[in-house]
N, C-alpha and C positions, 0 to 999 in steps of 0.2 A: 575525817575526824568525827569527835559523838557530836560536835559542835554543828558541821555541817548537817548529818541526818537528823539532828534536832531541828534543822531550820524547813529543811524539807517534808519533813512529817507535818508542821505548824501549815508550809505553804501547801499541802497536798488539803487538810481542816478547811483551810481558807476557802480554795477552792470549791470544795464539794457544798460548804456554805454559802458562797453564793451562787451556785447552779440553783437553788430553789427559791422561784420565785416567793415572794411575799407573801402570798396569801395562804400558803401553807404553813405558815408560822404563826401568822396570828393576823386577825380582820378588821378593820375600821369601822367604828362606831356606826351605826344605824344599818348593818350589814348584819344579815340574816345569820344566825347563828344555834347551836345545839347545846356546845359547853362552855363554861366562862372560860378554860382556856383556851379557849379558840379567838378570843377578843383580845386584842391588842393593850386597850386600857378598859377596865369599868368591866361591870357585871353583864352576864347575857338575861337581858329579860325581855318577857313575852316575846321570845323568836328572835331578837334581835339582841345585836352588842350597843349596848348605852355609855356613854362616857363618863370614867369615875368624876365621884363631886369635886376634887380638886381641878378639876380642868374646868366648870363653869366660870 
């Protein structure tokens, strides 16, 4: 049914989403970095990801 390959396209996403580990998504704060989306939370500055001001 469109019911079941709708379930199976969602779990096929799933999958391929969690085969990539973490750090390919985004980096933790005082981890060396190039672009701010590359950081997790907060802006990349001088080299590194800083954690935005709401999380002090």
């Amino acid at each position: 049914t469109a019911e079941d390959s709708r379930g199976t396209q969602l779990h096929r996403a799933l999958r391929k989403a969690t085969k990539l580990p973490v750090s390919t998504r985004c980096i933790t704060p005082g981890t060396r970095c190039k672009v701010p989306s590359q950081c997790c939370r907060g802006p990349c500055k001088n080299g590194r990801c800083t954690p935005s001001p709401s999380e002090w």
